[in-house]
C-alpha positions in Angstrom: -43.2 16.6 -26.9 -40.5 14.0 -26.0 -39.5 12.0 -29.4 -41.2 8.7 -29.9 -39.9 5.2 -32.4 -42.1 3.2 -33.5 -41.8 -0.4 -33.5 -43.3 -2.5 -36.4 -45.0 -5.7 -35.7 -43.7 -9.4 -35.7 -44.7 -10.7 -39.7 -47.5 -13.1 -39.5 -46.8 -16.8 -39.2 -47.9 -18.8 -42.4 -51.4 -20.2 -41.8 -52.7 -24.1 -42.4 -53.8 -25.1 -45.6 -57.5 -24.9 -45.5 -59.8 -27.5 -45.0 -60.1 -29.3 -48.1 -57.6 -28.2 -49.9 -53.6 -30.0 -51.1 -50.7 -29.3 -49.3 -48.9 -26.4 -50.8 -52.0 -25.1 -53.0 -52.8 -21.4 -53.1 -55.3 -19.5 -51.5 -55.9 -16.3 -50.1 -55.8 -14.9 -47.1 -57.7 -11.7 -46.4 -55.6 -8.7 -45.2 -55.7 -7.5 -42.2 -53.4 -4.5 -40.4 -52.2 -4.2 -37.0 -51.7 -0.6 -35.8 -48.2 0.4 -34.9 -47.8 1.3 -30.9 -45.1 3.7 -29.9 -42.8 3.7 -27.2 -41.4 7.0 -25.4 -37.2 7.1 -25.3 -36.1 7.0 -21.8 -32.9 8.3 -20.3 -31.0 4.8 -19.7 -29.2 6.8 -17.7 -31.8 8.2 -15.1 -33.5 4.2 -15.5 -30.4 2.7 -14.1 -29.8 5.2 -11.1 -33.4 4.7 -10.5 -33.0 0.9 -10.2 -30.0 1.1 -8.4 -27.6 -0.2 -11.1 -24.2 1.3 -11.4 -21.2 1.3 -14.3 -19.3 -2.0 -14.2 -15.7 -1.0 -12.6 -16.7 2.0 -11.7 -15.1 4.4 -8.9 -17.4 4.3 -6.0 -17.5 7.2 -3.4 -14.7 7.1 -1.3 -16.9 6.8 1.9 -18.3 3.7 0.4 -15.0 2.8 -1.0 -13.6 3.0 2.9 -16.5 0.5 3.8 -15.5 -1.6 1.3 -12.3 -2.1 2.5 -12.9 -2.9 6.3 -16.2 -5.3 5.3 -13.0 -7.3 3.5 -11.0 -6.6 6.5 -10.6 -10.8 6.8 -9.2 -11.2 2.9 -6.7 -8.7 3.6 -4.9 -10.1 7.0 -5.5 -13.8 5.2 -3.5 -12.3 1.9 -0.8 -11.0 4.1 -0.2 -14.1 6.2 -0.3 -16.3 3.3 2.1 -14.3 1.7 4.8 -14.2 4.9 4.3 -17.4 5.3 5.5 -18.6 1.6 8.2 -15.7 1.5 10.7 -18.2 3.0 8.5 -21.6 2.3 11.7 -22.5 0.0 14.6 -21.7 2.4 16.2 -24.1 4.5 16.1 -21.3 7.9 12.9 -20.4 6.7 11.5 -17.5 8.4 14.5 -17.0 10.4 16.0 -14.9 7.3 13.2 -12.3 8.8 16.2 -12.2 11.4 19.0 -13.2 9.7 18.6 -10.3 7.0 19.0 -7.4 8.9 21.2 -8.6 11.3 23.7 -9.5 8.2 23.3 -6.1 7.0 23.8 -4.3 10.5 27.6 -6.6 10.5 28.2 -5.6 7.3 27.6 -1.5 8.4 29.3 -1.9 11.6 32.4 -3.2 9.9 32.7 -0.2 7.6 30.8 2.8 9.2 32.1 1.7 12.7 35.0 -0.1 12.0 36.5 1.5 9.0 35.2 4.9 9.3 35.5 4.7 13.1 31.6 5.8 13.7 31.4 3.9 16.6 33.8 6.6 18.6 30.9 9.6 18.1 28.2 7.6 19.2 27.2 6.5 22.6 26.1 2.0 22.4 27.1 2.2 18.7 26.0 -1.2 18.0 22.5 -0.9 19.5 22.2 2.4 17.7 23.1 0.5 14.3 21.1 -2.7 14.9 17.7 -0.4 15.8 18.3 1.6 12.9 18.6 -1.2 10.4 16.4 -3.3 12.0 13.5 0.3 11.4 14.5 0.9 8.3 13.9 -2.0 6.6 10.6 -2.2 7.6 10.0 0.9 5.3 12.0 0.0 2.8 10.5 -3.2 2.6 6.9 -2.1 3.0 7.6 0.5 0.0 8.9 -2.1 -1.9 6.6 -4.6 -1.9 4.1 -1.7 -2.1 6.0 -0.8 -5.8 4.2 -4.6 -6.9 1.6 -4.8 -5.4 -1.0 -4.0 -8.3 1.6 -4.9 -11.1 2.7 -8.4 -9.8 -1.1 -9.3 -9.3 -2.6 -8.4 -12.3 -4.4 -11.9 -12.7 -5.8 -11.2 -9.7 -6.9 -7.6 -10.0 -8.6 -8.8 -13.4 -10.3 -11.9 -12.0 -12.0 -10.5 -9.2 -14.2 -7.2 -8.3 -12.5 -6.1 -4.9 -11.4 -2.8 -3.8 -7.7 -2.4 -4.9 -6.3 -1.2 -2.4 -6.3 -3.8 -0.5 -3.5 -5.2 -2.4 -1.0 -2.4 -1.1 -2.7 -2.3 2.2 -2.2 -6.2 2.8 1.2 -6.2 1.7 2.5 -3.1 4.3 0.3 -5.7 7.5 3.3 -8.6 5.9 5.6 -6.2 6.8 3.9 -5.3 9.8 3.6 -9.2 10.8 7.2 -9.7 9.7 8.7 -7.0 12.1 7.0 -8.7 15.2 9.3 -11.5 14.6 12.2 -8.8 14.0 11.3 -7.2 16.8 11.9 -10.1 19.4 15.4 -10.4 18.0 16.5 -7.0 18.6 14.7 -6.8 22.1 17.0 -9.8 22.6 20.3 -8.3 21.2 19.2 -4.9 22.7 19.5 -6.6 26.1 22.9 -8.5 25.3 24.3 -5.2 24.9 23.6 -3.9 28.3 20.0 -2.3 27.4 17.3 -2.5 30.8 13.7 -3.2 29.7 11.9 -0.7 31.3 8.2 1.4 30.6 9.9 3.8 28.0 10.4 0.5 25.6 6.3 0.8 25.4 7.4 4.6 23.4 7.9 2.0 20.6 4.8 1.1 20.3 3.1 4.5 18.8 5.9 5.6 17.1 6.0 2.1 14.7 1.9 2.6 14.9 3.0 6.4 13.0 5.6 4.7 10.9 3.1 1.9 9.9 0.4 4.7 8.4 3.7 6.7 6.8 4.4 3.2 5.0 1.4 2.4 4.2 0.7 5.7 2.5 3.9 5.7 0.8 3.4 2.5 -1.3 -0.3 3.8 -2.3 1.3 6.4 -4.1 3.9 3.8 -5.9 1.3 1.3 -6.1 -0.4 3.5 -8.8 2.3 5.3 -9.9 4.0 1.6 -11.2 0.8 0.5 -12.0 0.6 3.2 -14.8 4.6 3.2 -15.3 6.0 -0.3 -14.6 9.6 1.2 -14.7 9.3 3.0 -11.6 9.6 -0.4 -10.1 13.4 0.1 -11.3 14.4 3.3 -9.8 12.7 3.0 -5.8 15.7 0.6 -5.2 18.1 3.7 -6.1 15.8 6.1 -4.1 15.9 4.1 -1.0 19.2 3.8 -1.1 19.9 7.6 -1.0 17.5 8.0 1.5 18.9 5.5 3.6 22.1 7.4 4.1 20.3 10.4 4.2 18.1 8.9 7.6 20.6 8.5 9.9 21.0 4.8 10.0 24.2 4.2 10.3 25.4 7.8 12.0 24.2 10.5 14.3 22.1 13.5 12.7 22.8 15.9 15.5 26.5 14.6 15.4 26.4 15.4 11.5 24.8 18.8 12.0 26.9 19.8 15.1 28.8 23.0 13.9 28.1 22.5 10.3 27.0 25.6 8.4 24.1 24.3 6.0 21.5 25.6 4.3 18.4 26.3 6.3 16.3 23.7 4.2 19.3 21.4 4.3 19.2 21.0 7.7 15.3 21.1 8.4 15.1 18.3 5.6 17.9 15.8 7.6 16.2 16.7 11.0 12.4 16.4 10.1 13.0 13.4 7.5 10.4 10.9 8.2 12.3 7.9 7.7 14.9 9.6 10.5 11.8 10.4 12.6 10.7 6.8 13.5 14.5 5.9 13.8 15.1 8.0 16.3 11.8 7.8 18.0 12.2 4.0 18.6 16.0 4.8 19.4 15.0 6.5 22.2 12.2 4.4 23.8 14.6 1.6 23.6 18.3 2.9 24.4 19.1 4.5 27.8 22.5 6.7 26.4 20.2 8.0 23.5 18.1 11.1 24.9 15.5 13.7 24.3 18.1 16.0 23.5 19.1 14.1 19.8 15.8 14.6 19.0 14.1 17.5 17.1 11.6 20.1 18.3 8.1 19.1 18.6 9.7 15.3 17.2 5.8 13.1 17.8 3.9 16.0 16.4 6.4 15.7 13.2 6.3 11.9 13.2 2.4 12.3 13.5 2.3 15.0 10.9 3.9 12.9 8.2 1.9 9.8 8.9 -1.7 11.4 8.9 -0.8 13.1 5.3 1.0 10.5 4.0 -1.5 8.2 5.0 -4.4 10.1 3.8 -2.7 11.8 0.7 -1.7 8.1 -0.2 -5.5 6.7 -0.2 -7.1 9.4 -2.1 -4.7 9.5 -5.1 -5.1 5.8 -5.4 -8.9 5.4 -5.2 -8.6 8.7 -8.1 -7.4 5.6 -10.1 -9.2 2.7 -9.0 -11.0 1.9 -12.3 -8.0 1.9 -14.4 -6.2 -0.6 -12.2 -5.9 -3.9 -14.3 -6.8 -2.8 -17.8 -4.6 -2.1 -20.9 
């Protein structure tokens, strides 16, 4: 028999003076008893799910947590070109310094990995080969760096406003998206000052930045939670990307590196199947005639794809594992 409470009644309200009688004189009032009624416990639990009503801040399914994201599709293009568009609002060249960044760093890495170190001798167009791999690799580092922030630098908004959290990351990797369009035009332009013919293998770019866009995107999930938990990890990504800039293949040749080396098995298989040196190279050779099919890995767009499918999906399923916890303590 399920366990019952039982509830006492309201106390009586204190009745008129009767007729005939002063204010505030005494007189009785016959007793009287109202039965107590009892009221069966219920699971408040299986009441809720019954009416539909769910935990505040709680994880939904990730099914519905996908839906959730594309029904605010429109708030997370909106966040990202509000964002590009005040990047710059301060500067006097404005959105030019989309251009003018990597094109500062590409003279500064021509003057002392071409220059200097006399790079420029071992590889074929040097200077297109170094502009395309700046101009590619800051779109991942960038995207991974913004990615770092984006729950920790918008805590007031993660705490003001019930929206999936991911969106956060998500809109910040379309910035970098939005921002390499403009990059983009620049090299095209520079590509074709240095003696480079448009032709139909430039359109090779397209899926390989489509794969490096999912590989980013997946990458600053992870950091997005992990420096949402641990806010110093925000310190050491700059020293990561760093290393793994040199290690990608940016500013020098893989297969000229590798070429009659004797490495370690994993050494090697590590520099050729890096992710970051994947895309490079991929765009590399959709858009310069001297580099070739033969710089590039075995099986290279099944590598390129590999990476961004797991990355991509590994990235979204250990954030939503920590969507509740995003904004408090």
């Amino acid at each position: 028999m399920s366990p019952v409470s039982t509830i006492a009644p309201p106390p009586a309200a204190p009745r008129p003076p009767a007729p005939g009688t002063e204010a505030g004189a005494a007189y009785e009032v016959p007793a009287y008893e109202v039965p107590a009624y009892e009221v069966p416990e219920e699971d408040l639990r299986a009441l809720a799910l019954r009416h539909g009503l769910t935990v505040s801040g709680s994880r939904p399914q990730l099914p519905r947590y996908a839906r959730q994201l594309w029904e605010r599709r429109h708030f997370i293009t909106a966040f990202a070109t509000a964002r590009l568009t005040a990047q710059y609002s301060q500067a006097r060249l404005g959105q030019l310094w989309q251009v003018v960044t990597p094109l500062l760093n590409a003279a500064v890495y021509y003057l002392i990995f071409g220059v200097l170190m006399d790079t420029r001798k071992q590889v074929p167009d040097f200077a297109a080969f170094l502009v395309t791999g700046v101009f590619i690799w800051t779109f991942t580092s960038s995207t991974i760096t913004a990615g770092t922030r984006a729950v920790s630098g918008n805590l007031g908004l993660v705490r003001a406003l019930h929206f999936p959290r991911a969106s956060l990351p998500l809109a910040l990797a379309l910035q970098q998206l939005q921002q390499l369009a403009f990059s983009l035009a620049a090299l095209l332009a520079i590509l074709v000052g240095f003696g480079a013919r448009p032709g139909p293998a430039w359109l090779l770019a397209v899926p390989a930045l489509a794969l490096q866009t999912l590989f980013n995107a997946g990458v600053s999930l992870v950091l997005a939670r992990l420096a949402a938990r641990t806010p110093d990890v925000a310190q050491v990504v700059p020293f990561v990307l760093r290393t793994w800039m040199y290690a990608s293949g940016v500013m020098w040749s893989v297969q000229h590196v590798l070429a009659g080396r004797d490495l370690p098995g994993l050494v090697e298989l590590a520099l050729r199947y890096n992710p970051a040196a994947l895309y490079i190279d991929l765009v590399r050779f959709a858009l310069i005639d001297s580099f070739t099919a033969a710089q590039l890995p075995a099986h290279v767009w099944a590598a390129a794809a590999g990476w961004a499918l797991a990355a991509f999906a590994g990235g979204f399923i250990y954030f939503w594992q920590a969507e509740e916890t995003y904004g408090r303590g």
